[in-house]
N, C-alpha and C positions, 0 to 999 in steps of 0.2 A: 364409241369404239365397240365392235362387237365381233364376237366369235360364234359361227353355225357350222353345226353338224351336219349333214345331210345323209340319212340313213335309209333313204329309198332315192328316188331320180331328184337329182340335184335341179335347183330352179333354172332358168336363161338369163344372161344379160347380155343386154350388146349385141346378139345373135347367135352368142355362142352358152354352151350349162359350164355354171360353176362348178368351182371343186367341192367333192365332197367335204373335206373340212376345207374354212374359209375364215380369213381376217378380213372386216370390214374398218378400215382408217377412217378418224371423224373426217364426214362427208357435210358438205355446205353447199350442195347443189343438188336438185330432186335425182331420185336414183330408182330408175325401174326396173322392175324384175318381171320374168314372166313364169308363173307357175307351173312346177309340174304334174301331170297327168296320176302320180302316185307322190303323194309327200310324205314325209316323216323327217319333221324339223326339230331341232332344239338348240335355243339359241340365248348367249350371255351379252346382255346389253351392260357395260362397263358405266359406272358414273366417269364425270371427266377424270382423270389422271387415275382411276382404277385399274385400267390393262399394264401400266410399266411394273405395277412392282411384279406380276408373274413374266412379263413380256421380256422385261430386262435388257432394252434396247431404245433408243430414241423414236419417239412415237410419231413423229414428224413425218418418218423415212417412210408409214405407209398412209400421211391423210390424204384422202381424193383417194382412196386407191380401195382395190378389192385384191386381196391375197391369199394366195394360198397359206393355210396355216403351215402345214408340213415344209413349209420354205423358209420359215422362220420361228417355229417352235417344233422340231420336225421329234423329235424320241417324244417326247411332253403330249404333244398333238395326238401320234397316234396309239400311245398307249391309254388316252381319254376315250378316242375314238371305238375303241375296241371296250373296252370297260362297261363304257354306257349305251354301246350297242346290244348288250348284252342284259343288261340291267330291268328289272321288273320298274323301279321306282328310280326314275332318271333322275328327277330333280335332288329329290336324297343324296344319291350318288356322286350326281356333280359336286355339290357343295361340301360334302366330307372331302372330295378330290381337290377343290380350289383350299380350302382350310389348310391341306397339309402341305400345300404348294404357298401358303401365303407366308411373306417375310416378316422377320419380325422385329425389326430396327426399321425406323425412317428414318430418310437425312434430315438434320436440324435445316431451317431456314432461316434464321435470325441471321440480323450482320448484314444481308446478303444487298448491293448495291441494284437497282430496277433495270438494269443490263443484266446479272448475273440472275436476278427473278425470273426476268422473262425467259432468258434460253434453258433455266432450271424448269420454267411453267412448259415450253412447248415439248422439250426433253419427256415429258409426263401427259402431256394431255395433246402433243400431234398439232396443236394452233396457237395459236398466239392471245392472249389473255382478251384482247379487244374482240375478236371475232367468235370465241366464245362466249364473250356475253351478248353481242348483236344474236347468236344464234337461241341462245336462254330468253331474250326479251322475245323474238319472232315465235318461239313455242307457248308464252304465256300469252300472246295476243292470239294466237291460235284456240287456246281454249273459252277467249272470251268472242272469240266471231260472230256473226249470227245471234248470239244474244243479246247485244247492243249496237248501237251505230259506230262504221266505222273510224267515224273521226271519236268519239269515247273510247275506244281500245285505242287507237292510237297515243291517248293522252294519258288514259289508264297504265301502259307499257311504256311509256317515257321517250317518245318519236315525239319528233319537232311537231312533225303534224300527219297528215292522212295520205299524203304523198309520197314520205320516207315509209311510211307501213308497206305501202305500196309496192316499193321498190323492193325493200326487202323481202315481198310476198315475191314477187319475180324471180330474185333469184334462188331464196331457199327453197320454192315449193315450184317454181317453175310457169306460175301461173301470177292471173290478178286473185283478190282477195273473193269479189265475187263467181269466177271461175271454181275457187278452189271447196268454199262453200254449196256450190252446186253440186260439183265430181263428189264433195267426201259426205253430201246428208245422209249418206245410205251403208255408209262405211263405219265399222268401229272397231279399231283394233285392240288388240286381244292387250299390251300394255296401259291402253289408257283407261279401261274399263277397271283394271288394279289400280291402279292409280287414282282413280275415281270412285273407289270404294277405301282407298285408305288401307291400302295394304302393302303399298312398298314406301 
């Protein structure tokens, strides 16, 4: 789940530019964007079930989807908006603003029957507990690609064999494994490079 700001010309999707503020629902299908000519992004990439406790709605309602924030955190939305548009030091900023927006009870979950887990899980995380982990396993064989053969990540990530890798590459990234190994050698995004230093 994530929420972007867009403080200069909002990116494209589908053919048409996003909204300046924007919810993205956990997505399980490649999702392209087309960048704009002038950007100025900044954006909260949620762990799973992170966005309910400020979102305060069923997360379900927006996965697969791209939303306008203002349609569903609409005072919240755009009093950030304006706040950090303004801000010398965004990231400062945001995270004093998410702090004092954060709740400070959770629900207990003990007791709770694996009917009552799972719609308590999608209620919070937009998916269903099975397809979050297919989508946690397809990101850790992602970062062993290319460095070993594919049927080794396949067994390394716990796929029956190199053919469920497979499929799974198809539909999260929209492509086959070697496909997606050639499109992304030359790519590095700016989260994984934190990540790969050990800093989130």
């Amino acid at each position: 789940m994530e929420m972007v700001f867009h403080f200069a010309e909002p990116f494209g999707h589908g053919g048409r530019r996003q909204a300046k503020m924007l919810l993205a629902g956990q997505v399980w299908e490649p999702l392209v964007l087309e960048p704009s000519s002038h950007c100025d992004v900044l954006g909260i990439r949620f762990r799973p079930g992170g966005s309910a406790a400020f979102l305060r709605f069923p997360q379900q309602e927006v996965a697969g989807q791209i939303v306008s924030l203002d349609d569903v955190w609409a005072g919240t939305a755009r009093r950030l908006f304006e706040q950090l548009g303004n801000a010398v030091d965004r990231i400062a900023l945001l995270n004093k603003l998410l702090l004092e927006l954060r709740p400070c009870t959770a629900l207990p979950s003990h007791h709770l029957s694996p009917r009552q887990y799972r719609r308590r899980f999608e209620a919070a995380v937009g998916i269903s507990p099975k397809l979050l982990d297919r989508i946690q396993r397809f990101q850790r064989s992602l970062q062993l690609m290319g460095s070993i053969p594919l049927a080794e990540v396949a067994l390394s990530c716990g796929y029956y064999d190199q053919a469920h890798l497979i499929r799974d590459c198809r539909q999260f990234a929209g492509v086959t494994p070697s496909v997606w190994l050639r499109d992304q050698s030359h790519v590095l995004f700016f989260q994984d490079a934190v990540d790969a230093e050990g800093v989130v």
